[in-house]
C-alpha positions, -999 to +999 in steps of 0.1 A: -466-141+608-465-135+572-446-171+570-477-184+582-497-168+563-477-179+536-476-213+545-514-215+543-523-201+509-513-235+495-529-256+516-561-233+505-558-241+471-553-282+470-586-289+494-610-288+468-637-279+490-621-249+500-615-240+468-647-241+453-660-222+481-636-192+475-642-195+436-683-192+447-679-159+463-658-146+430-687-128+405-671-132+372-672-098+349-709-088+336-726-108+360-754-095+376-749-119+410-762-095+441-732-110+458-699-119+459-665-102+449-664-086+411-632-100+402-622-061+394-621-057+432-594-077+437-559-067+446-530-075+430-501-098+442-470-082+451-441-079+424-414-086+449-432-121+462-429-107+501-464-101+510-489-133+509-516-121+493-552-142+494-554-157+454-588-158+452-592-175+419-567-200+419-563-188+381-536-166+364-557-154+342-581-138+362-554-120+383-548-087+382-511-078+372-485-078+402-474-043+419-450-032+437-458-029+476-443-010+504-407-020+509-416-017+547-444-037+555-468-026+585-488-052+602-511-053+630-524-085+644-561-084+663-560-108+689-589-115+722-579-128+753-606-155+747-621-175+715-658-175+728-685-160+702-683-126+720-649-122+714-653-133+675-680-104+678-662-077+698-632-085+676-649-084+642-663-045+658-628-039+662-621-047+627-645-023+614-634+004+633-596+001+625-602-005+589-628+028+587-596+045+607-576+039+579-594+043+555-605+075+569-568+086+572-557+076+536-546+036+542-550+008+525-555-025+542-558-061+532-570-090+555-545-114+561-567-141+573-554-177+554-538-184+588-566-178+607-589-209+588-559-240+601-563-246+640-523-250+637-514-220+618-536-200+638-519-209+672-486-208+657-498-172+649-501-160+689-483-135+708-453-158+728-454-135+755-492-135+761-509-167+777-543-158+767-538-146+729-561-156+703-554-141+665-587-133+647-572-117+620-538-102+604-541-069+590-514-055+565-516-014+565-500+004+532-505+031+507-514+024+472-539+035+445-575+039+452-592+004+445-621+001+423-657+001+431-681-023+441-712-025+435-738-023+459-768-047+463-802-023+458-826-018+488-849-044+475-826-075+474-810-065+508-846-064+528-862-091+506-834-115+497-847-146+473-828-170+494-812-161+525-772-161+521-753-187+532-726-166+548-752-155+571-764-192+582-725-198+591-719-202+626-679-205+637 
């Protein structure tokens, strides 16, 4: 799985649209965006190059400095027996509840999803054993530092957005 995963961070970074979608939700320091990722919230790579961690700037200089991660990863892959638009829901409120479970018991987590955006990757990702598996999302579970915090978007721009967020409009 993390080979995969590995195998699709590059493939993320030479389509040019995907890049400048990732570099859009990246807020760079001091701006006052109501949206998007402060690039201080983002994790570092690891020192030993074993975990494939999501590079969402595509620039070393906006990268926070490498650490050292568990020698002994721990992964869980969420999977639905289906790929209908309940299932993306049902498994997206299974996401929340495992990541506030370990955050609740002193984990850290980090999405492994690159695999998840190729139609290849993301079948290559499935349980062998299981006829009806499909991944929605890799989930690597570790201890570390606390991260930083985010900021939060204020009352007014969440219940009176000045243009609705194109996140939202998404469908799968």
């Amino acid at each position: 799985m993390l080979h995969l995963t590995a195998a699709a961070e590059p493939r993320n970074h030479v389509d040019p649209a995907r890049t400048a979608e990732t570099r859009a939700w990246i807020n760079a320091p001091g701006s006052n965006a109501p949206y998007g990722i402060p690039v201080t919230a983002l994790g570092p790579p690891d020192a030993a190059g074993r975990m494939p961690m999501r590079d969402f700037t595509g620039l070393p200089a906006l990268r926070p400095p490498a650490k050292w991660f568990e020698r002994h990863v721990q992964l869980a892959l969420l999977w639905t027996s289906h790929d209908r638009r309940q299932d993306w829901l049902r498994a997206g409120q299974a996401l929340q509840y495992v990541l506030l479970t370990a955050t609740a018991r002193g984990l850290r987590t980090s999405p492994l999803h690159q695999a998840m955006e190729w139609p290849d990757l993301r079948s290559a990702m499935a349980l062998p054993r299981h006829k009806r598996c499909h991944p929605q999302m890799l989930i690597r579970f570790g201890y570390g530092p606390d991260g930083s915090r985010t900021p939060r978007a204020s009352r007014q721009t969440v219940t009176h957005p000045a243009r609705p967020s194109a996140a939202l409009a998404e469908t799968r």
